[in-house]
C-alpha positions in Angstrom: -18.2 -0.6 -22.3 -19.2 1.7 -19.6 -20.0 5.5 -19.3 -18.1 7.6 -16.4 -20.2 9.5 -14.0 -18.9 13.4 -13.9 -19.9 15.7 -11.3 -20.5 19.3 -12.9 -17.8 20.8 -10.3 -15.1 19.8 -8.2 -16.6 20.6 -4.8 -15.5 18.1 -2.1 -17.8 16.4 -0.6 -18.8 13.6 1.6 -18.5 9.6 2.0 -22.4 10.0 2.2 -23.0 12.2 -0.7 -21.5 9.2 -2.9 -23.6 6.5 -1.1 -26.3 8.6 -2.5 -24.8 9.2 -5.2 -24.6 5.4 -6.4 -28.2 4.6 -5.9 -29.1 7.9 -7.7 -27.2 6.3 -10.6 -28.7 3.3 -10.3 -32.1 4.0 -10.3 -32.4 6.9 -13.0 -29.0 5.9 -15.5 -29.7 3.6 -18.2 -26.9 1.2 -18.9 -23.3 0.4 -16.6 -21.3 2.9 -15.2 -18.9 3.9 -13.3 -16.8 6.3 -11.2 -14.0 7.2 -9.0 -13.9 9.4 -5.9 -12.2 10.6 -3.2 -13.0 11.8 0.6 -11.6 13.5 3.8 -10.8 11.2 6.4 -14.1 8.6 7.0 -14.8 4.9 8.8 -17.4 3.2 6.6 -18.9 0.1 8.5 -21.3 -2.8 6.6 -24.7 -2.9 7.5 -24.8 -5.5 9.9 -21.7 -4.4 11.7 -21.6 -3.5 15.4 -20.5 -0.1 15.3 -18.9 0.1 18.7 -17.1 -3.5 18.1 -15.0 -2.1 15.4 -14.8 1.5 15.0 -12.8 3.5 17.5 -15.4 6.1 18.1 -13.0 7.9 21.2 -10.5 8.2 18.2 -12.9 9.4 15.1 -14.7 12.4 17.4 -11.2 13.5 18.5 -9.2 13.7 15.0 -12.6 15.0 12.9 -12.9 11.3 10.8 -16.6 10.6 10.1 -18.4 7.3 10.4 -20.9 5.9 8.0 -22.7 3.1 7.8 -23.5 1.6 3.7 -26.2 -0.5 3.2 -24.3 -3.7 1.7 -22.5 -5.8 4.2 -18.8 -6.5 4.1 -16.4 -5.5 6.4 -15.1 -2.3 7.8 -13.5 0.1 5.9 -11.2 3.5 6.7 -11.1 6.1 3.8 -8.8 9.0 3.1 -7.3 11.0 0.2 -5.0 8.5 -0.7 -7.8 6.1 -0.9 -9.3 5.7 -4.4 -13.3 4.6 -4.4 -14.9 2.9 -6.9 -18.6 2.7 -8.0 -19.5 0.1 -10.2 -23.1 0.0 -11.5 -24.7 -2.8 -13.7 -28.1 -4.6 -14.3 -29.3 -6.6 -11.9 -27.5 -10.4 -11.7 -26.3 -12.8 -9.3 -24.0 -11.4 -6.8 -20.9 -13.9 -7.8 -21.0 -13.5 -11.3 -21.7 -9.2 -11.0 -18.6 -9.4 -8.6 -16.8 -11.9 -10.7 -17.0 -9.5 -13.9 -15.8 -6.7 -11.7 -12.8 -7.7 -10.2 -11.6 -10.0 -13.4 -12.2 -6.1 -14.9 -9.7 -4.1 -11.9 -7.6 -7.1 -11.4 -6.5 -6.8 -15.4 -6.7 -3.0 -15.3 -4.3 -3.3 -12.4 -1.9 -5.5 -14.5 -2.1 -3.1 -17.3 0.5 -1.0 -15.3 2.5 -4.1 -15.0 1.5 -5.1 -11.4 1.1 -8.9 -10.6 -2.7 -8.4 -9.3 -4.7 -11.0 -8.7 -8.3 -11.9 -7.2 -8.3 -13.3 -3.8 -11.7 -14.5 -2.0 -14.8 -13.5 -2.9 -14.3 -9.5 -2.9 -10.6 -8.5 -2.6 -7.6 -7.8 -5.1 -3.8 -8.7 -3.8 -0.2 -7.5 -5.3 2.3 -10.0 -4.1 -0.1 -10.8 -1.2 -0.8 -7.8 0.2 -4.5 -6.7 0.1 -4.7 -3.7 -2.1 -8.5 -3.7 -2.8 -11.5 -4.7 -0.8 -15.1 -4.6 -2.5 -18.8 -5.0 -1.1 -22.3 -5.4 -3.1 -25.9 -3.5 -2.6 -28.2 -5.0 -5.0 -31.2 -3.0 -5.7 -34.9 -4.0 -7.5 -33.4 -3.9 -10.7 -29.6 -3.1 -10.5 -26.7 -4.0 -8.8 -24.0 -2.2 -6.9 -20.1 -2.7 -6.3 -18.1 -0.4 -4.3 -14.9 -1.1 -3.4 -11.6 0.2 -2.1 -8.3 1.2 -3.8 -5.2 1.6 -1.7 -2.7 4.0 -3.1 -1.3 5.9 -0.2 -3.7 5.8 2.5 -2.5 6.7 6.4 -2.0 3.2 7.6 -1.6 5.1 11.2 -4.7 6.4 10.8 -6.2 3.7 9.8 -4.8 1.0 12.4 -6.6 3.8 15.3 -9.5 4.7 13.4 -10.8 0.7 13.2 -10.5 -2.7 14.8 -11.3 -5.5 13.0 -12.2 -9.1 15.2 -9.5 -11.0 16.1 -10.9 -14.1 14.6 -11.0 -12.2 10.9 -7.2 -11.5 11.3 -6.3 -14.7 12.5 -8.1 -16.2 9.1 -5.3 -14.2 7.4 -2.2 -15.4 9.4 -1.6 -11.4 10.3 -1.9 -9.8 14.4 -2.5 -6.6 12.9 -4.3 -4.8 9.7 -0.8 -3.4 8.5 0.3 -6.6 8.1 -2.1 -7.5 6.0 -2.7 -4.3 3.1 -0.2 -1.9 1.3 -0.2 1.2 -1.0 -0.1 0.6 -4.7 2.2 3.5 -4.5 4.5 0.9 -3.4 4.5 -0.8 -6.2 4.2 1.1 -8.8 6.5 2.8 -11.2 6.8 6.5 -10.5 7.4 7.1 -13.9 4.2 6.0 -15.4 1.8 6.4 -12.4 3.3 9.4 -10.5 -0.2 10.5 -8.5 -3.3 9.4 -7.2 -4.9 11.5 -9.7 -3.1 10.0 -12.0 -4.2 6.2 -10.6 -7.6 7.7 -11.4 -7.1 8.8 -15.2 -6.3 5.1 -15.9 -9.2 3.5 -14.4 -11.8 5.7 -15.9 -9.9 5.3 -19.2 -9.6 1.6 -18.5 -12.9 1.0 -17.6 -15.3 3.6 -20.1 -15.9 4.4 -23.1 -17.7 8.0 -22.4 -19.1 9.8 -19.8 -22.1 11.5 -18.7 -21.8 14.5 -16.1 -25.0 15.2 -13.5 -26.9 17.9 -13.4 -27.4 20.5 -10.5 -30.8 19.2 -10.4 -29.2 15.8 -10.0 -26.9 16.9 -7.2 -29.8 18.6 -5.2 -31.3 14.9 -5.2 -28.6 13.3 -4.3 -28.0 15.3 -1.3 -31.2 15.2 -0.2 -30.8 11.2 0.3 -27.4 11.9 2.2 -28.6 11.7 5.8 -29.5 7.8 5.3 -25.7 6.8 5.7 -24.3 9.1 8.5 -23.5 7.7 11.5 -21.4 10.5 12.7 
């Protein structure tokens, strides 16, 4: 099993700081890990996206939503509160098998709470065919990095102004628009066993570890000093 990454306080903080966050795991935390977080309103774009192409940037100045840019590829992504992210840490391996192990991992946690999940592609989880999860990879010297999405009652408003995907990647899902294609696990799931986000959380980290280690404020100072490498905006 895994340990689960604590920060020491509940501070909010930003889509960047976890970026950071993730390779400061990677390079100074023995073993796997993971952890679950949370952010204001943010547009995360792949590396080799073109930012202007897909992100709305009229839209994210005017209603406050930040834009960063990740350093694994994948598609675009837009983040709120009722978002859940996940960081998943591991040795180094080949990318299929790391992401294999992964989403066989969420896919069954997700099932656990009686939900017909199931893999789809490469990187993404579906509940009766709706995209509930999408997931992107960062491999580093000596480790490897998933980070991936969890849809739980995310502003699909928002969302639909904040980014726009290419035609041609909607078309190779029979949808016209992103809605069409993604809904909230709040939709699916019964109220009396999973009856917030937060609680969503509890059963992934409980799922998922075994322990957990909690940074340091030296740690955090570190982190944040790496920060600036993802902001776009």
């Amino acid at each position: 099993m895994m340990k689960n990454i604590v920060l020491p306080d509940k501070k909010e903080r930003s889509l960047a700081f976890y970026l950071a966050m993730e390779e400061f795991v990677a390079r100074h935390i023995e073993g796997e890990a993971v952890f679950v977080w949370r952010v204001a309103p943010t547009v995360i774009i792949g590396r080799n996206q073109d930012l202007e192409a897909e992100v709305n940037m009229d839209y994210c100045r005017s209603h406050d939503v930040s834009v960063v840019r990740r350093k694994s590829g994948g598609g675009c992504v837009y983040s709120d509160m009722g978002n859940i992210m996940i960081s998943f840490i591991s040795g180094r391996g080949e990318v299929a098998s790391v992401f294999e192990r992964y989403l066989s991992t969420m896919t069954s946690c997700l099932c656990s709470l009686g939900l017909p999940a199931e893999k789809s592609g490469r990187n993404d989880i579906l509940v009766d065919a709706r995209k509930v999860s999408g997931n992107a990879f960062h491999q580093l010297p000596d480790r490897s990095i998933v980070h991936g999405t969890l849809l739980y009652d995310t502003d699909f408003a928002a969302l639909e102004e904040a980014i726009r995907p290419p035609v041609e990647k909607l078309q190779r899902h029979g949808v016209a628009s992103v809605r069409q294609r993604v809904e909230n696990l709040k939709t699916f799931l019964d109220p009396d066993m999973i009856p917030s986000v937060e609680d969503l959380e509890n059963h992934i980290v409980n799922y998922f570890t075994d322990g957990s280690v909690v940074l340091s404020s030296e740690d955090i100072l570190e982190i944040e000093k790496k920060t600036s490498e993802y902001i776009v905006m």
